[in-house]
N, C-alpha and C positions, 0 to 999 in steps of 0.2 A: 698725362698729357693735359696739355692746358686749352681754354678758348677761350674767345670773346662771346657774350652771348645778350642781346635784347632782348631785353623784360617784355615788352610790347608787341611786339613783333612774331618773337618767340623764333627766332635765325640765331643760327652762331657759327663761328667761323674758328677753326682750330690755330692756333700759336706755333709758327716754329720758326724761334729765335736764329736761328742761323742762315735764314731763306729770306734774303732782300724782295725776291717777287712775294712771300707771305706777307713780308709786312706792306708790302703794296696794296695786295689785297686786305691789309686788316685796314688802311690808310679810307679804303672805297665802303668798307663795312660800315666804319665809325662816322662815316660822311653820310651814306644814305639814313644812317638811325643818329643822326648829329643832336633831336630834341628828346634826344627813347633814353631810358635808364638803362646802363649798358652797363655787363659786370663781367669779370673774369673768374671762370670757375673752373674746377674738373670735369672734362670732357665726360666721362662716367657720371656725372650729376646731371644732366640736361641730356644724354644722348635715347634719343626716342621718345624723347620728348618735345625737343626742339629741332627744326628742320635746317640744315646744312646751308650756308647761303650759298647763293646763286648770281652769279657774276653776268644774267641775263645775257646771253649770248657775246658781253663781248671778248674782243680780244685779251690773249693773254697780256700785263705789262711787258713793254723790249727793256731792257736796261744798255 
């Protein structure tokens, strides 16, 4: 499995290519870390490492 993950930050958000609300949320990730070095890697490379982002309480995306 794959994610998006920021270097700076140290958040990453998991990849799933068939889920239009994922990539809303990868849309919101890559906006809030828009100046961060942001890289895709194996989930298993980063996991406990780096913290799960957090969509701060809001709403899910409607499509």
């Amino acid at each position: 499995m794959r994610a998006r993950a920021c270097i700076k930050c140290r958040e990453y958000i998991v990849i799933h290519p068939d889920s239009p609300i994922n990539q809303l949320e990868i849309k919101k990730f890559e906006k809030k870390h828009l100046r961060h070095t942001i890289m895709t890697v194996d989930l298993n490379e980063i996991k406990g490492v780096y913290d799960p982002f957090k969509n701060n309480g809001e709403e899910k995306p409607k499509l």
